[in-house]
MARZAKE-731935 format. One line per 8 residues: their letters; for each residue x, y, z of N, C-alpha, C. Coordinates in steps of 0.02 Angstrom, whole numbers. Example, Ala and Ser with C-alpha at 12.3 -4.5 7.8 and 13.67 -1.06 7.14 Angstrom:
% residues 2
as> 660 -284 390 615 -225 390 660 -165 390 ~ 642 -112 354 684 -53 357 645 2 394
***
This chain:
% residues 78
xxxxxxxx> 222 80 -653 222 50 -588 288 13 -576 ~ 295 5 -507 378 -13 -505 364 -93 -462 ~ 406 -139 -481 372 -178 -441 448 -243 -455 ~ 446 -261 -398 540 -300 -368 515 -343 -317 ~ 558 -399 -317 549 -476 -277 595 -451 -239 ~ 604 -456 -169 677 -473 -135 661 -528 -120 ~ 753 -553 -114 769 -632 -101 731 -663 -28 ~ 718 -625 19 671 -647 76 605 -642 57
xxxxxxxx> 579 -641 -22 502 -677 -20 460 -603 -30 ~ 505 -540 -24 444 -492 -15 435 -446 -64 ~ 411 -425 -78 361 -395 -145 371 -320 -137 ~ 397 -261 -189 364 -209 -154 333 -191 -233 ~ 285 -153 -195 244 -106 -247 217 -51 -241 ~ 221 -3 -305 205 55 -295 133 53 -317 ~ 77 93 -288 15 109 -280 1 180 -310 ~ -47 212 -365 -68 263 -381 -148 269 -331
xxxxxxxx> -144 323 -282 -193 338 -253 -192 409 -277 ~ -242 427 -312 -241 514 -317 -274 536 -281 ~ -323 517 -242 -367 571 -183 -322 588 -129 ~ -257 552 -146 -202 549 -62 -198 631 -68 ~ -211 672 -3 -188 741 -23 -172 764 63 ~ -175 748 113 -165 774 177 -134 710 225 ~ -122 756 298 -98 709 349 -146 642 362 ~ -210 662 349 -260 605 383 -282 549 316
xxxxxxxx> -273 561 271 -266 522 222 -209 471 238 ~ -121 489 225 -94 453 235 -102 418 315 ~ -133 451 354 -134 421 447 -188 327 421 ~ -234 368 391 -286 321 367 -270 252 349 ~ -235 269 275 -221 193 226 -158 170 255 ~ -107 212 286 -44 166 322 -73 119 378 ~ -122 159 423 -154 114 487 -167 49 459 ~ -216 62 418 -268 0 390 -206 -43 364
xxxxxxxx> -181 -3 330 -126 -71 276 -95 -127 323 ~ -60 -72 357 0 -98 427 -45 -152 481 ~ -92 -164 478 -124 -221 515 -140 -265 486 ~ -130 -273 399 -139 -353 381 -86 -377 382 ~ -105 -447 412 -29 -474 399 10 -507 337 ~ 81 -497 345 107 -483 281 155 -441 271 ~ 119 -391 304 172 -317 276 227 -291 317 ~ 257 -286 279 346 -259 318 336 -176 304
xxxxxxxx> 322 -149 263 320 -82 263 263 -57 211 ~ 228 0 257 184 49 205 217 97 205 ~ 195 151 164 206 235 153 175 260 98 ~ 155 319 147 105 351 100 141 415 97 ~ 149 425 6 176 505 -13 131 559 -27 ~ 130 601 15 53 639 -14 70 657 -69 ~ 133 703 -93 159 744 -140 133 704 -196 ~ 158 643 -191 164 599 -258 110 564 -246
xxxxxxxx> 34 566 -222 -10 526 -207 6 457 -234 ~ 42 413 -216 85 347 -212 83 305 -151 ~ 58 240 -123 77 222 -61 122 158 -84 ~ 178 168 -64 229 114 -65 223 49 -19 ~ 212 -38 -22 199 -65 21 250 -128 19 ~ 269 -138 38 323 -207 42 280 -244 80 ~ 265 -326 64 254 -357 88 260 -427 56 ~ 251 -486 102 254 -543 75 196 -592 48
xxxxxxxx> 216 -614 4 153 -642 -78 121 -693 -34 ~ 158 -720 -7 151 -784 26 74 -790 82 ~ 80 -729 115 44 -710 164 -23 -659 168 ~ -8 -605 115 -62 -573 91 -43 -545 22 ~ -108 -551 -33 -102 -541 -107 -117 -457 -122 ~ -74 -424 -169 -109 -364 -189 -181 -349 -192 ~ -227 -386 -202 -286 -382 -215 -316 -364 -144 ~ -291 -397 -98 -315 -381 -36 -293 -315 -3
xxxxxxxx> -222 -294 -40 -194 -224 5 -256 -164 -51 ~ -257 -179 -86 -311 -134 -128 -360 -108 -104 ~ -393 -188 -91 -458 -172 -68 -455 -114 -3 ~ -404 -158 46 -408 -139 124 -374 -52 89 ~ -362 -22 68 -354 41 31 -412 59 17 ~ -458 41 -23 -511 61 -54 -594 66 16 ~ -568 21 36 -613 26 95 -605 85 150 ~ -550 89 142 -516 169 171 -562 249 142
xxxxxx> -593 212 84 -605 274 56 -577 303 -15 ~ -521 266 -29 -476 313 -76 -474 237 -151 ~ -467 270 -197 -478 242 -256 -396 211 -278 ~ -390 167 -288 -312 133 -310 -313 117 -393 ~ -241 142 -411 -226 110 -466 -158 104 -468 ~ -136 36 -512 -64 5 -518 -73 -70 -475
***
């Protein structure tokens, strides 16, 4: 797992989702992600079932981008 502070406070991390496999998957967990607040950037790689999320610690915790993932439907690890 890859995981870096930038100097403005924000976090990114890489996400192992393996069910990620089509357009409506990634349409899915970027929607959901991209409305908590916090986050400066999602992306979802289908190829590499990976969703990349930058956001700030301060404002919302990994535990919460998980969940709001997992509630999506799709199983997270990293």
């Amino acid at each position: 797992m890859h995981w870096k502070v930038y100097n403005q406070g924000m976090t990114q991390k890489k996400l192992q989702v393996p069910e990620v496999h089509c357009d409506h998957c990634k349409t899915s967990i970027e929607g959901a992600v991209a409305e908590l607040d916090g986050i400066n950037k999602v992306e979802v790689a289908i190829a590499e079932a990976t969703v990349d999320v930058d956001y700030d610690e301060a404002t919302v915790d990994l535990d919460k981008i998980k969940s709001t993932i997992e509630e999506q439907g799709y199983a997270v690890f990293g």
